[in-house]
C-alpha positions in Angstrom: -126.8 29.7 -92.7 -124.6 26.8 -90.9 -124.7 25.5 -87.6 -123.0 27.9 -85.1 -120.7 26.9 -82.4 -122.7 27.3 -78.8 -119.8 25.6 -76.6 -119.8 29.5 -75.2 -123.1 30.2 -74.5 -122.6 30.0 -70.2 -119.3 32.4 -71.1 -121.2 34.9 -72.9 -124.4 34.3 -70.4 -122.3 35.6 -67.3 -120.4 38.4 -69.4 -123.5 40.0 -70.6 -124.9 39.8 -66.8 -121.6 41.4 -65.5 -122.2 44.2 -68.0 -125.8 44.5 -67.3 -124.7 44.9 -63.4 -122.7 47.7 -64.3 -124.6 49.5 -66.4 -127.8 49.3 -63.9 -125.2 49.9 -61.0 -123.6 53.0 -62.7 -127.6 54.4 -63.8 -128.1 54.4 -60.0 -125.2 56.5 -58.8 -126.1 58.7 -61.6 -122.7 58.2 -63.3 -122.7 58.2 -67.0 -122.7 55.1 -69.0 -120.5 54.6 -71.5 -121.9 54.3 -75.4 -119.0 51.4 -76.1 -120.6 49.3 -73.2 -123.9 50.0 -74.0 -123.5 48.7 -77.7 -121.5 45.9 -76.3 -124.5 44.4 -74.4 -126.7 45.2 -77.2 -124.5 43.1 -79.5 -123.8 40.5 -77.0 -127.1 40.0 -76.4 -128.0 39.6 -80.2 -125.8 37.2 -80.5 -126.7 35.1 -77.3 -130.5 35.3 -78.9 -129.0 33.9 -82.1 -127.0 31.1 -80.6 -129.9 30.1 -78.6 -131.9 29.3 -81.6 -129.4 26.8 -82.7 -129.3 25.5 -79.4 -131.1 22.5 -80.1 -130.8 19.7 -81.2 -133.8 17.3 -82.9 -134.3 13.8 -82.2 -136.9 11.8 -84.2 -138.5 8.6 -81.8 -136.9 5.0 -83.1 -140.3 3.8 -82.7 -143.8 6.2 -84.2 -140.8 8.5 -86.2 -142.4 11.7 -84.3 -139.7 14.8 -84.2 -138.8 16.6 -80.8 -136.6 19.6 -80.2 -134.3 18.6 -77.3 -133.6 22.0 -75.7 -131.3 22.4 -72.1 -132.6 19.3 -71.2 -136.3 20.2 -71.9 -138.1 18.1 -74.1 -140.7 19.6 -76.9 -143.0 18.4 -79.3 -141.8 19.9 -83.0 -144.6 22.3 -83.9 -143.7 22.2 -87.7 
């Protein structure tokens, strides 16, 4: 698989909290919840977990050559 394109990771962050507001909102006034919104935050949040993943980037040190994973301004040892 290629690198994916995470320029919209924020967008797709708020959207999927929007729908999970209406979803938990509707649940509470006992309305029914729609099965096209429902599978929309499932799939929205399949692909935020996906883009996440690549959401890194890896940076080897100029001086001992040890890998890190640069992640949302985080730094972290490479495991592997």
């Amino acid at each position: 698989m290629g690198k994916k394109i995470t320029a919209y990771l924020g967008v797709f962050e708020g959207k999927l909290e929007k729908l999970n507001e209406q979803i938990k909102k509707a649940e509470k006034e006992g309305n029914p919840v729609s099965e096209g919104m429902l599978k929309e935050a499932r799939s929205l949040a399949k692909t935020l977990e996906d883009m996440q993943e690549h959401d890194t980037a890896q940076v080897q040190c100029p001086c001992c050559g040890e890998k890190f994973k640069v992640d949302a301004g985080k730094v972290k040892l490479k495991t592997s």
